[in-house]
C-alpha positions in Angstrom: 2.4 148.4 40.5 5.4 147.5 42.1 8.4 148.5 40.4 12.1 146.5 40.7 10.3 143.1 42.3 11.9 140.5 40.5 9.0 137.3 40.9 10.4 133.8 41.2 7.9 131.0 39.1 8.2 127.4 40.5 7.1 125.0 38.8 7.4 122.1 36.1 8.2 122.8 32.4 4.9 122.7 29.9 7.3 123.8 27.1 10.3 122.9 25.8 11.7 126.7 26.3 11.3 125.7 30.0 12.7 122.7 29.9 16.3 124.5 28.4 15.6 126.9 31.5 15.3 124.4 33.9 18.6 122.4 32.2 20.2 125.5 32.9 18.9 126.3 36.0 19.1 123.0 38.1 20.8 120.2 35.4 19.4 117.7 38.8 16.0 119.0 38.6 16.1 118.5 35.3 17.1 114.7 35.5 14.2 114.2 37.9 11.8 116.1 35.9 12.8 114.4 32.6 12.2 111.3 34.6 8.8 111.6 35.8 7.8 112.3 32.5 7.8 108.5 31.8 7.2 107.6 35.5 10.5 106.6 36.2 12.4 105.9 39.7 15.1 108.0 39.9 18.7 105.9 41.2 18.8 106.1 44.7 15.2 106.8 45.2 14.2 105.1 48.6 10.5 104.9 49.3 9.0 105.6 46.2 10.1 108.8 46.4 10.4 111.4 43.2 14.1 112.3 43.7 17.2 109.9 43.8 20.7 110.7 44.8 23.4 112.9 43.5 26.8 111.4 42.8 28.4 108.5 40.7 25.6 106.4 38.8 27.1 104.6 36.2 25.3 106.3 33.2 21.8 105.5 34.4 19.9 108.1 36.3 16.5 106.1 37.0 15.0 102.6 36.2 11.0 101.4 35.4 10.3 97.9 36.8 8.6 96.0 34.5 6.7 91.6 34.9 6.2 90.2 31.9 5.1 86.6 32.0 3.6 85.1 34.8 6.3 83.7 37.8 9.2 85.8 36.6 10.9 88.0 38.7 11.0 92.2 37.5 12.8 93.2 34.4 14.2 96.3 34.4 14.1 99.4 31.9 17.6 101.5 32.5 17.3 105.4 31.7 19.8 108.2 31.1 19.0 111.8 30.8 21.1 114.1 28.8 20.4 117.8 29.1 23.6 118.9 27.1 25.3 118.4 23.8 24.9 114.5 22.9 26.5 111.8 20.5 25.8 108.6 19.1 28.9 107.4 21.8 26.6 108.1 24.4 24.2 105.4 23.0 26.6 103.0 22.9 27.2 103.5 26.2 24.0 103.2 27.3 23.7 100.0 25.0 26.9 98.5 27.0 25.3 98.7 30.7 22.1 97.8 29.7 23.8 94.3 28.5 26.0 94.6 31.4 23.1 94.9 33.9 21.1 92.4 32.0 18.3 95.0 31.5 15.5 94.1 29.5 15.6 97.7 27.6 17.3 101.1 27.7 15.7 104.5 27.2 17.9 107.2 26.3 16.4 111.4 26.9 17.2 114.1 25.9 16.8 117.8 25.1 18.5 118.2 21.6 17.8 116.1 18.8 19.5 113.1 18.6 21.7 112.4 15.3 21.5 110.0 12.6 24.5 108.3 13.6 23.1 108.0 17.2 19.2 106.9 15.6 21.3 104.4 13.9 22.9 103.1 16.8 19.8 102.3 18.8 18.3 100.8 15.9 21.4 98.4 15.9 20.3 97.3 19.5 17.4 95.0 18.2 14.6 94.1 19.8 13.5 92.7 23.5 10.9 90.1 22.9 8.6 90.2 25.8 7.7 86.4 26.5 4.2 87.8 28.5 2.6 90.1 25.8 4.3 88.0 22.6 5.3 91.8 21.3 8.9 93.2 20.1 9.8 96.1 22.1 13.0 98.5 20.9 16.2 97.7 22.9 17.5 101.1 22.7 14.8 103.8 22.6 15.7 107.6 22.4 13.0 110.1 23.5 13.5 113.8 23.3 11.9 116.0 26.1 9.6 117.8 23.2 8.4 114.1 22.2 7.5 113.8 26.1 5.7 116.8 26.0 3.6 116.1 23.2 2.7 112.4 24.2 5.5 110.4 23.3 6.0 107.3 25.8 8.2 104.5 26.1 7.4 101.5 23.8 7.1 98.4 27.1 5.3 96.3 28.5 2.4 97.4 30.8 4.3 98.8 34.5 1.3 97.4 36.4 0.0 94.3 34.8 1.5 91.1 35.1 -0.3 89.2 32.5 -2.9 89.5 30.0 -6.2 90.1 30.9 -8.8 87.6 30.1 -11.7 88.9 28.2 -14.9 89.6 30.1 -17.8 87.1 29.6 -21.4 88.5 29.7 -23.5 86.1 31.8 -26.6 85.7 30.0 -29.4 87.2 31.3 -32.1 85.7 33.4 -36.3 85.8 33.9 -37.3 86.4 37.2 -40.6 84.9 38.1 -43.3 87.3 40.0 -44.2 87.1 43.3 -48.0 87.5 44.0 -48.8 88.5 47.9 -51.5 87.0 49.8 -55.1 85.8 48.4 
């Protein structure tokens, strides 16, 4: 109906062709979107807030706080998002300040395939045993953005619990005795 009007959609990427627009578009936006799709705090984020800063961050663009045995104080699970070409160096990197920062675990995503070379290298990380759960978690975990769209999460420990949960117990039930009114 109305020729030459150029319309503007806003909005989060459902698709992986999206996500290369959005990369394209806004490589920030991008970062934060990428991000939330594992619910994790962008660097620099003050108040719980969904963005973080711009600027110099050391390879890791957001963190996920994790307690995993009772009394301990957060671990941490570093992230780096990688919109562009990538390479099994950029794992070792991200290998390097996670054992620098004394992270429990590093999540690496991104929006190409990662290699075999760079597979390789994450597999070379190991494992972080988590004392709480008694369970092997990756070191080094590589997530593309079209294994976030269909499902795909970080292998962790539970965010919000901060030990296991005891099993329910059924109390066994009761007879009540009747009541008779008045005679």
């Amino acid at each position: 109906m109305f020729p030459g009007i150029e319309i503007k959609i806003i909005g989060e990427p459902d698709d992986i062709g999206a996500a290369h627009q959005l990369a394209q578009d806004d490589r920030y936006q991008f970062q934060w979107w990428a991000l939330s799709l594992i619910r994790a705090k962008p660097l620099g984020a003050k108040g719980g807030g969904k963005t973080g800063k711009k600027g110099s961050d050391k390879g890791i663009d957001g963190t996920i706080n994790f307690i995993d045995d009772r009394g301990s104080k957060p671990k941490r699970v570093l992230v780096q998002v990688k919109s562009g070409k990538v390479k099994s160096g950029d794992i070792r990197d991200l290998r390097g300040t996670v054992e620098c920062e004394n992270a429990a675990m590093g999540v690496f995503i991104t929006l190409e395939d990662p290699s075999r070379d760079m597979n390789k290298e994450a597999v070379s990380a190991g494992f972080y045993h988590s004392p709480g759960w008694g369970t092997d978690y990756p070191k080094i975990q590589i997530l593309t953005i079209n294994d976030l769209l269909h499902g795909a999460e970080v292998k962790m420990p539970p965010e919000y619990k901060t030990f296991k949960e005891a099993e329910r117990v059924r109390m066994q039930e009761s007879s009540q005795g009747t009541f008779e009114f008045g005679s």
